[in-house]
mmCIF file of the N, C-alpha and C atoms, coordinates in Angstrom:
data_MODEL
# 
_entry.id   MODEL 
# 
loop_
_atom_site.group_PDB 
_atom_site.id 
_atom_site.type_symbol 
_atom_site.label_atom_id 
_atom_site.label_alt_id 
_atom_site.label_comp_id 
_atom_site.label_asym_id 
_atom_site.label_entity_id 
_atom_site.label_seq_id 
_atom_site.pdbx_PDB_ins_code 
_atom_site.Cartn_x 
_atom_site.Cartn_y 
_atom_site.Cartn_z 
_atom_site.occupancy 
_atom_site.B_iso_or_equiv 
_atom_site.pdbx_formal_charge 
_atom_site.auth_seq_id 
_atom_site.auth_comp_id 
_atom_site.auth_asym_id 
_atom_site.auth_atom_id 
_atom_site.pdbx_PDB_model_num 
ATOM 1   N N  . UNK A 1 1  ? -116.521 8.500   126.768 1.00 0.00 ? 1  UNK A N  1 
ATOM 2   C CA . UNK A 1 1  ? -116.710 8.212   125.365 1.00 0.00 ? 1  UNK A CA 1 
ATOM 3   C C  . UNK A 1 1  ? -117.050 6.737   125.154 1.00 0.00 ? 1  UNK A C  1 
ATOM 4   N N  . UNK A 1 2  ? -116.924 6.036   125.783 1.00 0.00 ? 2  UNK A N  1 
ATOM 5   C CA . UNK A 1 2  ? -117.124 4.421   125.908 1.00 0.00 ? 2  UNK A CA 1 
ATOM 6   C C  . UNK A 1 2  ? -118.165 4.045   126.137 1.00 0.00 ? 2  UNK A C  1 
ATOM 7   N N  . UNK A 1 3  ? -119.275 4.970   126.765 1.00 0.00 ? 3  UNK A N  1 
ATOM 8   C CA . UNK A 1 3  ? -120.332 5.082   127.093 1.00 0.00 ? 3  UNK A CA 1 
ATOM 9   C C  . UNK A 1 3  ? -121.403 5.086   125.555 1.00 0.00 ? 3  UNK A C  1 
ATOM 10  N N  . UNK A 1 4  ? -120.769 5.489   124.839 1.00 0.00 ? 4  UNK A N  1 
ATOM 11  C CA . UNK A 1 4  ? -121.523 6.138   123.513 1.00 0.00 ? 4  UNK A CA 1 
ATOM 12  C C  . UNK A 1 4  ? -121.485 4.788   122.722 1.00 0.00 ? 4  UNK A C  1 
ATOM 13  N N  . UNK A 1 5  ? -120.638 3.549   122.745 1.00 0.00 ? 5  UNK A N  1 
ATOM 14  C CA . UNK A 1 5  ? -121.021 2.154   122.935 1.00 0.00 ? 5  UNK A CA 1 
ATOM 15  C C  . UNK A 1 5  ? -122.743 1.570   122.929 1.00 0.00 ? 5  UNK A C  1 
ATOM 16  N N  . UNK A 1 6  ? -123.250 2.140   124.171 1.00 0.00 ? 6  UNK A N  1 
ATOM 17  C CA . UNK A 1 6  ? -124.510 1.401   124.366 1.00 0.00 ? 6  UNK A CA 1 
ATOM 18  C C  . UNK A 1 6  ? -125.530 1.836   123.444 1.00 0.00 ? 6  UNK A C  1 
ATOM 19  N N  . UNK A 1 7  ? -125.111 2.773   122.129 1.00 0.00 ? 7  UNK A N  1 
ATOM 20  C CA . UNK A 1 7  ? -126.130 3.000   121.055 1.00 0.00 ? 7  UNK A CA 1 
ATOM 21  C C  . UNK A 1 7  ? -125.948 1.423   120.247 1.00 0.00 ? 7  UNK A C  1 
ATOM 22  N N  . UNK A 1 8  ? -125.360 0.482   120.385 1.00 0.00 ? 8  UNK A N  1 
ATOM 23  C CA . UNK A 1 8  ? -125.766 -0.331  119.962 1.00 0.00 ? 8  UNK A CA 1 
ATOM 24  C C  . UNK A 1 8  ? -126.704 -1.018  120.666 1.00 0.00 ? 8  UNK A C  1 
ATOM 25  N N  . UNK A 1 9  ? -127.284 -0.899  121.653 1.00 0.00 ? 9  UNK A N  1 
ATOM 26  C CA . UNK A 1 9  ? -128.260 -1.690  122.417 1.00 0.00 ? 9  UNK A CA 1 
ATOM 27  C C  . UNK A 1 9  ? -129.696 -1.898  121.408 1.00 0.00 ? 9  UNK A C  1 
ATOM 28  N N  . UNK A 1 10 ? -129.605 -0.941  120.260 1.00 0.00 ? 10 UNK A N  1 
ATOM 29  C CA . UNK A 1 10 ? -130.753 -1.310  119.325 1.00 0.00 ? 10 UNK A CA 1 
ATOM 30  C C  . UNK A 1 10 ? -130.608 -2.449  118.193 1.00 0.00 ? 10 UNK A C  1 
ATOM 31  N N  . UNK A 1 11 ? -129.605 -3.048  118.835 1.00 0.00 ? 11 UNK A N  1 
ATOM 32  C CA . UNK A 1 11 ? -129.515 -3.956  117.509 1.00 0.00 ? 11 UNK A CA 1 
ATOM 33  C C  . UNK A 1 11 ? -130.057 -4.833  118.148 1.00 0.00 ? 11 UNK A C  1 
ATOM 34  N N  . UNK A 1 12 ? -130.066 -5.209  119.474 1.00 0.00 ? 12 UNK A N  1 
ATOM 35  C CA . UNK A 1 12 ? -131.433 -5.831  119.572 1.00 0.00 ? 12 UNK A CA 1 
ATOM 36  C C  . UNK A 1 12 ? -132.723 -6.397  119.069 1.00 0.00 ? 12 UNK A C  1 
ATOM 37  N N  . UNK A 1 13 ? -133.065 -5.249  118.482 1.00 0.00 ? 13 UNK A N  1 
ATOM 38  C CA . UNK A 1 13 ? -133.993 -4.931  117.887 1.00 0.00 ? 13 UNK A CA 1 
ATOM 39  C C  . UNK A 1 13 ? -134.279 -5.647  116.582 1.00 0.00 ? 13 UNK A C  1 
ATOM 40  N N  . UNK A 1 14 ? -133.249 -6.254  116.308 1.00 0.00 ? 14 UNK A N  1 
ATOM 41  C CA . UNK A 1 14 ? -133.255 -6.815  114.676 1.00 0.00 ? 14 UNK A CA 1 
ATOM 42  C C  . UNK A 1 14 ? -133.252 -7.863  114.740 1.00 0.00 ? 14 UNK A C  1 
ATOM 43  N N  . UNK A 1 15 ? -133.796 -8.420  113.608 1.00 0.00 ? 15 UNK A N  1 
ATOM 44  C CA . UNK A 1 15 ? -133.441 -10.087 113.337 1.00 0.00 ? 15 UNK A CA 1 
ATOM 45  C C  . UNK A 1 15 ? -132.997 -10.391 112.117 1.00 0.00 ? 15 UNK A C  1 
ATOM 46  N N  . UNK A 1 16 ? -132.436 -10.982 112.259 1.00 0.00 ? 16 UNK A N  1 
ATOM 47  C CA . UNK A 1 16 ? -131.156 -11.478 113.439 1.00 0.00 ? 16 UNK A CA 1 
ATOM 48  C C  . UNK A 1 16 ? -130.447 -10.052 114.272 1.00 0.00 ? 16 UNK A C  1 
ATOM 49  N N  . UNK A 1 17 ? -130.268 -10.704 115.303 1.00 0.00 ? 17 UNK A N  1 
ATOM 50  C CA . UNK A 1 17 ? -129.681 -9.344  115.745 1.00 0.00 ? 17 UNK A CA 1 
ATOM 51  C C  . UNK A 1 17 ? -128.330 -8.988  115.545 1.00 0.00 ? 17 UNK A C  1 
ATOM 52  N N  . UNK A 1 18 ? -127.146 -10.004 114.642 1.00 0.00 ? 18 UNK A N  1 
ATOM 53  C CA . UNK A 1 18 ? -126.213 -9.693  113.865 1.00 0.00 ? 18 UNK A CA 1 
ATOM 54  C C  . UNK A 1 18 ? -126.240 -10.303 112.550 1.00 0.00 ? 18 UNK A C  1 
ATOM 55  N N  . UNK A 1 19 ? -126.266 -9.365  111.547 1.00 0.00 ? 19 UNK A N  1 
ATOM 56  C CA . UNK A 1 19 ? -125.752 -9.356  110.032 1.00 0.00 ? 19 UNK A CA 1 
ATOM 57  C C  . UNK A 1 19 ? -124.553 -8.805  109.704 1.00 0.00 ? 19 UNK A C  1 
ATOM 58  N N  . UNK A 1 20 ? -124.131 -9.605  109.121 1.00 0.00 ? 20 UNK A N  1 
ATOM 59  C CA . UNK A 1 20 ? -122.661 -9.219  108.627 1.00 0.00 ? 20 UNK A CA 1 
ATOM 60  C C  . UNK A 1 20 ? -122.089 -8.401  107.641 1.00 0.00 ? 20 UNK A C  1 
ATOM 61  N N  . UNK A 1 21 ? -123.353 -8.582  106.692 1.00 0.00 ? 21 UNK A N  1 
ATOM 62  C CA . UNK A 1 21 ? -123.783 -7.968  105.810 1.00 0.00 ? 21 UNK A CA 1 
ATOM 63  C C  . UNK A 1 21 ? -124.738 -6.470  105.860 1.00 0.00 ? 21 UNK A C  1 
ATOM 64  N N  . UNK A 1 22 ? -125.506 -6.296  107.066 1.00 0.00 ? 22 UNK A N  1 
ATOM 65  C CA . UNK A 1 22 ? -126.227 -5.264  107.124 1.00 0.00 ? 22 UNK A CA 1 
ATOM 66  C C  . UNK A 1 22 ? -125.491 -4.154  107.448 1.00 0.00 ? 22 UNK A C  1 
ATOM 67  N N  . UNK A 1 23 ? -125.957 -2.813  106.804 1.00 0.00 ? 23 UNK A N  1 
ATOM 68  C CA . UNK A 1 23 ? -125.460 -1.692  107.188 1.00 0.00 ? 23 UNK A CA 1 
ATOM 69  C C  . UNK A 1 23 ? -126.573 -1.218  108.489 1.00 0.00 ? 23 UNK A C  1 
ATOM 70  N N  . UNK A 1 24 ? -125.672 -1.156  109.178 1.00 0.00 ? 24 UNK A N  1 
ATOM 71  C CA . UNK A 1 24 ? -126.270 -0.385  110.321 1.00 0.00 ? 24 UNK A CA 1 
ATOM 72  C C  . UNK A 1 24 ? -126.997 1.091   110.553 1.00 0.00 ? 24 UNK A C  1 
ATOM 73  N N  . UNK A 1 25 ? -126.686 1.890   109.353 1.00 0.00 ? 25 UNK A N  1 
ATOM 74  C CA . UNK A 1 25 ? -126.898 3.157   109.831 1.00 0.00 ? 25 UNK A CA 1 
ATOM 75  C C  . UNK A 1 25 ? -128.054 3.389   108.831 1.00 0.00 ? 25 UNK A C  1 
ATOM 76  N N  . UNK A 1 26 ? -129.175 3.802   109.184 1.00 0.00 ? 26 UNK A N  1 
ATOM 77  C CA . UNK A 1 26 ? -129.895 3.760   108.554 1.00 0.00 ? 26 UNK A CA 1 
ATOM 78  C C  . UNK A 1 26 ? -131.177 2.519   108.497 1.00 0.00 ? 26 UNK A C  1 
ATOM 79  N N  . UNK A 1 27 ? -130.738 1.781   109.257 1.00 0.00 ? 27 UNK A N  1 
ATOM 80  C CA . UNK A 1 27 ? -131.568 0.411   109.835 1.00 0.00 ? 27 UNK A CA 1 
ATOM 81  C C  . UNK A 1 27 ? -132.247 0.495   111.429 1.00 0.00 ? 27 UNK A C  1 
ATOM 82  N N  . UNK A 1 28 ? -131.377 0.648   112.176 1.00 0.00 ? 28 UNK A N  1 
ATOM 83  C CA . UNK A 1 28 ? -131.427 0.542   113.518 1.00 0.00 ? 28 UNK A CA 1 
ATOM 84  C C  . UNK A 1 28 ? -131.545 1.955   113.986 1.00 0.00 ? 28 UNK A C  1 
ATOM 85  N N  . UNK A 1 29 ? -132.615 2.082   115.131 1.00 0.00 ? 29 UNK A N  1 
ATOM 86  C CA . UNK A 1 29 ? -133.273 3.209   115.180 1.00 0.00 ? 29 UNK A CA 1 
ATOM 87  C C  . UNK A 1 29 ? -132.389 4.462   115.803 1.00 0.00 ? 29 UNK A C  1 
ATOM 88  N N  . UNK A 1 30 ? -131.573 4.242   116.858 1.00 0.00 ? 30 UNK A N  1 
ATOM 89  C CA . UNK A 1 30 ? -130.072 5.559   117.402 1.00 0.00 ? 30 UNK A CA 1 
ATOM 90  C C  . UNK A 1 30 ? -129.078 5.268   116.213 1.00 0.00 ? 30 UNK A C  1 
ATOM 91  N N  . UNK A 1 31 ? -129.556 4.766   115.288 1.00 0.00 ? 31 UNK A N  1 
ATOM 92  C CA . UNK A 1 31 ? -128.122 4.631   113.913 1.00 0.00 ? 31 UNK A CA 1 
ATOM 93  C C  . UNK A 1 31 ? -128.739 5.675   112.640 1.00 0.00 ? 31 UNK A C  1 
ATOM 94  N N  . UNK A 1 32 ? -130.304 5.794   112.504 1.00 0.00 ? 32 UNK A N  1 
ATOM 95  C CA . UNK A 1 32 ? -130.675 6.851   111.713 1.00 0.00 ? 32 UNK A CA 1 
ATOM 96  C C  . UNK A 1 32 ? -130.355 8.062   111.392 1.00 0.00 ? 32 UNK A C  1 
ATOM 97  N N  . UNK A 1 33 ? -130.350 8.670   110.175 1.00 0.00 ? 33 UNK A N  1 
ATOM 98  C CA . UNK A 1 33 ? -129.428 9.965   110.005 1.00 0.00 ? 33 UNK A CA 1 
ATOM 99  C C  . UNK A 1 33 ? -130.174 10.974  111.114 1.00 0.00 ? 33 UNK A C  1 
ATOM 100 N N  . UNK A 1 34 ? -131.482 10.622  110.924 1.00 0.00 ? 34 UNK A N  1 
ATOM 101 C CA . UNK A 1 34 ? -132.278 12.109  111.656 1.00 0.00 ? 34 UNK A CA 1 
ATOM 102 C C  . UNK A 1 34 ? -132.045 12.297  112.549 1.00 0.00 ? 34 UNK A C  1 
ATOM 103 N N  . UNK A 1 35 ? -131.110 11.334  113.686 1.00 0.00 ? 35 UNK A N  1 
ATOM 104 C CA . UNK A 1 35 ? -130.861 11.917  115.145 1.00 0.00 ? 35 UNK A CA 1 
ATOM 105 C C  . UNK A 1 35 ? -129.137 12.314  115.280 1.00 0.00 ? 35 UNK A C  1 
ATOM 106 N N  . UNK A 1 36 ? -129.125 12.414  114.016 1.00 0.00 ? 36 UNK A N  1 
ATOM 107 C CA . UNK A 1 36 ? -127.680 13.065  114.172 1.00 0.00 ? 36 UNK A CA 1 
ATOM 108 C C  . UNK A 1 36 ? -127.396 14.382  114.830 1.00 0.00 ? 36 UNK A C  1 
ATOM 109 N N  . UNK A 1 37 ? -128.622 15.207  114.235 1.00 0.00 ? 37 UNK A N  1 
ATOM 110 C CA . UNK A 1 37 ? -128.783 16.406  114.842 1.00 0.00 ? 37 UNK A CA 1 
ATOM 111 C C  . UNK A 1 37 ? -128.435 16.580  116.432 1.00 0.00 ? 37 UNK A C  1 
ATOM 112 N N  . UNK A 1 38 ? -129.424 15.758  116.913 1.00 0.00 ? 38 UNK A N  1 
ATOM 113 C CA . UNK A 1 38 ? -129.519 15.248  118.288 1.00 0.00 ? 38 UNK A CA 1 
ATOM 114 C C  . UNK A 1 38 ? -127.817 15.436  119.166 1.00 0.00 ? 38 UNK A C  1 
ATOM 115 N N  . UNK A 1 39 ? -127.125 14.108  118.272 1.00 0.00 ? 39 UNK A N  1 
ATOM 116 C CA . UNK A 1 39 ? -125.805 13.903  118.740 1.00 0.00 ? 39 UNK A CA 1 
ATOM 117 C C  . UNK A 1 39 ? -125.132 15.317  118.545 1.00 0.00 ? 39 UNK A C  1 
ATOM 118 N N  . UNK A 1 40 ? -125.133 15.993  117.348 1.00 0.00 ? 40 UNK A N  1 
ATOM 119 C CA . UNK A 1 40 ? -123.953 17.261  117.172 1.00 0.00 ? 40 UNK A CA 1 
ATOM 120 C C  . UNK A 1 40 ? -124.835 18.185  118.405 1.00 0.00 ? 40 UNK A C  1 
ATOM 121 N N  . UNK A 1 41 ? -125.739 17.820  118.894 1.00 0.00 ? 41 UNK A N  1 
ATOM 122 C CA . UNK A 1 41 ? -126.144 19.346  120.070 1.00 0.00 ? 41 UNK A CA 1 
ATOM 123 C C  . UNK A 1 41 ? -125.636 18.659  121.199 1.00 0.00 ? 41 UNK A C  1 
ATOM 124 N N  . UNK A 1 42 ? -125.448 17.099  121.232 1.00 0.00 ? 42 UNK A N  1 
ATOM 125 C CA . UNK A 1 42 ? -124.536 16.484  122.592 1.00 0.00 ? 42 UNK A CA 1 
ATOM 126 C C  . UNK A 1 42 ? -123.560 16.882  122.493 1.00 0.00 ? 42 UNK A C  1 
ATOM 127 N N  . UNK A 1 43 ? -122.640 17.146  121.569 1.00 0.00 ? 43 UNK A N  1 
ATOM 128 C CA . UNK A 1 43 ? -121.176 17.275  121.103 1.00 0.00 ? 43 UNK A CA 1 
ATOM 129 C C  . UNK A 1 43 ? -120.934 18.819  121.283 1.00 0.00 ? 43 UNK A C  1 
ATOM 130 N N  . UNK A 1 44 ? -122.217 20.011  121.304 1.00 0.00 ? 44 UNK A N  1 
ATOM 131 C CA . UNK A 1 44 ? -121.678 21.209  121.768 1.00 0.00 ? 44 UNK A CA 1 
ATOM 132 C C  . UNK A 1 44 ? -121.569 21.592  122.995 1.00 0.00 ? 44 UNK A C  1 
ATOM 133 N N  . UNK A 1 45 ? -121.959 21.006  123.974 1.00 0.00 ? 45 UNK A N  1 
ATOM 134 C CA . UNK A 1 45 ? -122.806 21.350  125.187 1.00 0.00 ? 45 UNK A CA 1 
ATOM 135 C C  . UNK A 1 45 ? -121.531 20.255  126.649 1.00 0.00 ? 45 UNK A C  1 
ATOM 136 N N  . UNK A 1 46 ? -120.910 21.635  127.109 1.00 0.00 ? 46 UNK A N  1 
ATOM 137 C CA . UNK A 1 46 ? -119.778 20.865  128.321 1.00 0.00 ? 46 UNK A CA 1 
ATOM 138 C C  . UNK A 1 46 ? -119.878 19.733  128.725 1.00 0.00 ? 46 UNK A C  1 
ATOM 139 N N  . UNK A 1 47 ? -121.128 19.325  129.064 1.00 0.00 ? 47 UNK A N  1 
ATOM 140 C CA . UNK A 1 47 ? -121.492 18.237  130.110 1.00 0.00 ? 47 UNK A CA 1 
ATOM 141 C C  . UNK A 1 47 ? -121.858 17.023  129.795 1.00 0.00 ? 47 UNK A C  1 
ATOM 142 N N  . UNK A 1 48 ? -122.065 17.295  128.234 1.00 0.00 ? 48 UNK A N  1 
ATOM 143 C CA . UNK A 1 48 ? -122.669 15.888  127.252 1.00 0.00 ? 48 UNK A CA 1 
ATOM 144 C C  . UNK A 1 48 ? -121.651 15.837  126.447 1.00 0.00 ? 48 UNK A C  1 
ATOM 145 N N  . UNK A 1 49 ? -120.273 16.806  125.972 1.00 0.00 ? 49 UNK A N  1 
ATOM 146 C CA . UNK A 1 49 ? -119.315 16.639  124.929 1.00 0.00 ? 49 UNK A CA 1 
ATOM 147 C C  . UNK A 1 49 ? -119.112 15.620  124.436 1.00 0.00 ? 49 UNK A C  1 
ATOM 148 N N  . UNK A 1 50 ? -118.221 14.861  125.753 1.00 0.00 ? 50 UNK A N  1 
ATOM 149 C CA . UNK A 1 50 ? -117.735 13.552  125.374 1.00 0.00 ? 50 UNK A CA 1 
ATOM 150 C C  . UNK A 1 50 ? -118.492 12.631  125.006 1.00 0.00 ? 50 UNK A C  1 
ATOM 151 N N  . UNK A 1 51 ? -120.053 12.823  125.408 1.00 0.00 ? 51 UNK A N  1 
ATOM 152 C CA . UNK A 1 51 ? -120.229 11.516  125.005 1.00 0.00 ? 51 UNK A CA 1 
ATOM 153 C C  . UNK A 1 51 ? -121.240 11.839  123.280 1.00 0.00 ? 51 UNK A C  1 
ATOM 154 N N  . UNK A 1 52 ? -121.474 13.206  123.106 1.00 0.00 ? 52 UNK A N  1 
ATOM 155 C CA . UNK A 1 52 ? -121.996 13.269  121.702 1.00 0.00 ? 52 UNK A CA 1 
ATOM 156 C C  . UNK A 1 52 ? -120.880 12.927  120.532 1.00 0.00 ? 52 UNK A C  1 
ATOM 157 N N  . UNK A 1 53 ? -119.620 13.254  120.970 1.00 0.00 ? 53 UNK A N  1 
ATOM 158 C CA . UNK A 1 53 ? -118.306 13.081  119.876 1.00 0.00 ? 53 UNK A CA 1 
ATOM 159 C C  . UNK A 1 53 ? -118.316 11.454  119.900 1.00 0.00 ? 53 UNK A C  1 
ATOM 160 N N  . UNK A 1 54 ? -118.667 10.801  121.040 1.00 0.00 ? 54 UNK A N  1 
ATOM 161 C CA . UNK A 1 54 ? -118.154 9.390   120.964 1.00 0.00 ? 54 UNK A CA 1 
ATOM 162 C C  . UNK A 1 54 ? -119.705 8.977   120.255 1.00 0.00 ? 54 UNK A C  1 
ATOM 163 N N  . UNK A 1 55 ? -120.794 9.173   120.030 1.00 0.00 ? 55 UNK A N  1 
ATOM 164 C CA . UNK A 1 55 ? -121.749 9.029   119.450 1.00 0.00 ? 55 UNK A CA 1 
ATOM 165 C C  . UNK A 1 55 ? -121.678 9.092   117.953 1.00 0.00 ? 55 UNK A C  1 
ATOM 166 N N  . UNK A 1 56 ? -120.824 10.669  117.641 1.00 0.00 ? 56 UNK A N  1 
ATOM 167 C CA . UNK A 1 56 ? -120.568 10.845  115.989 1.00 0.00 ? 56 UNK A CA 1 
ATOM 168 C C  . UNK A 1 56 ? -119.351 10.254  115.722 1.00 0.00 ? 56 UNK A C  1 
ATOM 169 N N  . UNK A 1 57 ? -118.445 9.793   116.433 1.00 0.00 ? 57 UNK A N  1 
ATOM 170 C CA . UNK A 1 57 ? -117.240 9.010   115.883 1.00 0.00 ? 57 UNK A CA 1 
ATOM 171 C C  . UNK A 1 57 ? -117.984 7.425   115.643 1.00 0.00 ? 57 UNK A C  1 
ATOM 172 N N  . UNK A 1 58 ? -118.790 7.069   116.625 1.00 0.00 ? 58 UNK A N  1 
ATOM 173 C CA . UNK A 1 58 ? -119.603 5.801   116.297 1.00 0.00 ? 58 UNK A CA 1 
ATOM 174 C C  . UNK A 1 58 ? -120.052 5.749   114.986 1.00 0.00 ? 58 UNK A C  1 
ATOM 175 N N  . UNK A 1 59 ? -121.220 6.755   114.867 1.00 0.00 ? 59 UNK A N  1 
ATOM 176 C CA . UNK A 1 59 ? -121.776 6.801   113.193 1.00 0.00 ? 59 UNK A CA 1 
ATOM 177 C C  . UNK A 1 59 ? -120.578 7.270   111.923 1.00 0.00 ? 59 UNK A C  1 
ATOM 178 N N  . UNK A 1 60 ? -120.260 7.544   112.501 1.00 0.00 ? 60 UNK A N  1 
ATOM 179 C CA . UNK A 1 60 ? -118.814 8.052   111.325 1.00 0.00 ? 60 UNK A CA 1 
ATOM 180 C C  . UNK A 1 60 ? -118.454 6.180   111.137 1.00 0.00 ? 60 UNK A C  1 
ATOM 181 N N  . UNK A 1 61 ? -118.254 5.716   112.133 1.00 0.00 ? 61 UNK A N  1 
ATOM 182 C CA . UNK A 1 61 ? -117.157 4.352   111.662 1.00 0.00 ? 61 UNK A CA 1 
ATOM 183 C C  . UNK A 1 61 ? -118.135 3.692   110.981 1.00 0.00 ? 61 UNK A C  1 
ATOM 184 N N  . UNK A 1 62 ? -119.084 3.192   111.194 1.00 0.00 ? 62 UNK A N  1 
ATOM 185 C CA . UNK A 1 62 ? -120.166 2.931   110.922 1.00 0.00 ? 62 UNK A CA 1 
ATOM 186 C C  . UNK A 1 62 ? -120.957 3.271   109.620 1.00 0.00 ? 62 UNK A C  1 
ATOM 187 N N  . UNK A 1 63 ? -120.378 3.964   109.488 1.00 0.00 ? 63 UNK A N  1 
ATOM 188 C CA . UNK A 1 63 ? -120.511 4.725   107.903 1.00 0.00 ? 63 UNK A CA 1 
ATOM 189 C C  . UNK A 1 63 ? -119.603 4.403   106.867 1.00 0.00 ? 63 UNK A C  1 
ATOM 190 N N  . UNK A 1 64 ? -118.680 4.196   107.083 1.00 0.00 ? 64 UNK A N  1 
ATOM 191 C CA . UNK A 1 64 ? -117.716 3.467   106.914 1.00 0.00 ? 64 UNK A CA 1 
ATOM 192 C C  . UNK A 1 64 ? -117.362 1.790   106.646 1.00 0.00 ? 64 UNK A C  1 
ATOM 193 N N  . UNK A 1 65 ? -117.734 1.344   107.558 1.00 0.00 ? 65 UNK A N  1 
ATOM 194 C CA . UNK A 1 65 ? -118.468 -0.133  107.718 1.00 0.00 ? 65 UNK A CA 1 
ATOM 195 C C  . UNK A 1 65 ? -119.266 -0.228  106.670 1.00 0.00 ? 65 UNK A C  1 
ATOM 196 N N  . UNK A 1 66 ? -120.104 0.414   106.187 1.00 0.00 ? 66 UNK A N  1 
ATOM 197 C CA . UNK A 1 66 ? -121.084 -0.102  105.222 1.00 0.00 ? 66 UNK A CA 1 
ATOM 198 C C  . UNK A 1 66 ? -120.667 0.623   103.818 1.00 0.00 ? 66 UNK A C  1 
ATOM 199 N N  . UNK A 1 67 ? -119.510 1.374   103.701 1.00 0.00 ? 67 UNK A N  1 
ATOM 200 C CA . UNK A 1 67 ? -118.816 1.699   102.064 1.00 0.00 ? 67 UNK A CA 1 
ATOM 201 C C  . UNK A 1 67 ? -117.922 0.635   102.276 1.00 0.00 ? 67 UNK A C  1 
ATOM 202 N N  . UNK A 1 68 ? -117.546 -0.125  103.117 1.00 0.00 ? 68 UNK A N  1 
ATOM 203 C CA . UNK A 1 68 ? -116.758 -0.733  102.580 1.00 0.00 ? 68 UNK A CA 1 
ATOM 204 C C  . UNK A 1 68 ? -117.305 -2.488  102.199 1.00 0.00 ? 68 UNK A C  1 
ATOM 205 N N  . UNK A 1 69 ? -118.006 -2.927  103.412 1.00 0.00 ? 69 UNK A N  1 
ATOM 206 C CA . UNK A 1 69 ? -119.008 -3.743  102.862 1.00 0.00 ? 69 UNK A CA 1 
ATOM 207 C C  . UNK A 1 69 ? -120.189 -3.824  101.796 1.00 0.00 ? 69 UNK A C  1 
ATOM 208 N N  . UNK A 1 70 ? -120.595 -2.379  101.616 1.00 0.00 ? 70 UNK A N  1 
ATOM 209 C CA . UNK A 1 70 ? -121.626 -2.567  100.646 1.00 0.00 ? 70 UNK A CA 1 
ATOM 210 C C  . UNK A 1 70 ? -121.528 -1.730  99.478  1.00 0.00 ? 70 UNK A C  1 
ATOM 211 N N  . UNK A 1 71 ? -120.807 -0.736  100.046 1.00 0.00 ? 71 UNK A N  1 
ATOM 212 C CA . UNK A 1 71 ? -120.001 0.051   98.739  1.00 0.00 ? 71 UNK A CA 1 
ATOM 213 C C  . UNK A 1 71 ? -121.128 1.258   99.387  1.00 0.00 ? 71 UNK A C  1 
ATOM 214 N N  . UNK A 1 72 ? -121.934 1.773   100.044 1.00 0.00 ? 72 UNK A N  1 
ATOM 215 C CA . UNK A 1 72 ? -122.775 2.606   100.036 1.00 0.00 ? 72 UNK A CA 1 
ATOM 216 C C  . UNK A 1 72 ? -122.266 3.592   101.411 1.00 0.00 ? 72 UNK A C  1 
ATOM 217 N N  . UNK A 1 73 ? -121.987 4.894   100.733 1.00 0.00 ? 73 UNK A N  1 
ATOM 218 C CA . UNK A 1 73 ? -121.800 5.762   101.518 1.00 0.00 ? 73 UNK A CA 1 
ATOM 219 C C  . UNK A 1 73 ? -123.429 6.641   102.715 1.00 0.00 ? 73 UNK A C  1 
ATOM 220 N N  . UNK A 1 74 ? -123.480 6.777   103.926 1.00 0.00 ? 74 UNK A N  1 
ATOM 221 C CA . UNK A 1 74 ? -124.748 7.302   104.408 1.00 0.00 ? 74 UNK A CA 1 
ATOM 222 C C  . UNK A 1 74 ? -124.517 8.792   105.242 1.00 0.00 ? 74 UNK A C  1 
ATOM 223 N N  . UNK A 1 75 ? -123.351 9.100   104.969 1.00 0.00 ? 75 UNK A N  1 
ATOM 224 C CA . UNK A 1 75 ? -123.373 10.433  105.897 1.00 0.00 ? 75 UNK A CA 1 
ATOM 225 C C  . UNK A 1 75 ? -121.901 11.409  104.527 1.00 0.00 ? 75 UNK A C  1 
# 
């Protein structure tokens, strides 16, 4: 599940590559709603379980992170 961590490797991607202020989900490209799908078929499947749950517990917190910083709910 610790593994499901390196979906932040897209923040990279940003500039700055930390905002304190930015909501993540919905910005950064493995943080988009549309590959959620993706993650809940990691999360059914024996061999990928752990690491699709540690993927949707990521976007879950993360979702979270940004109602409470920005007031805006994304999932």
């Amino acid at each position: 599940m610790l593994s499901a961590m390196l979906i932040d490797i897209d923040h990279i991607l940003a500039n700055p590559i930390f905002d304190p202020n930015r909501c993540s989900v919905g910005y950064h490209p493995l943080h988009e709603p549309l590959v959620l799908p993706i993650y809940f078929l990691l999360a059914g499947y024996s061999k990928t379980r752990y690491l699709g749950i540690g993927l949707l517990i990521h976007i879950l917190l993360d979702s979270v992170d940004c109602q409470i910083t920005n007031g805006v709910w994304f999932i």
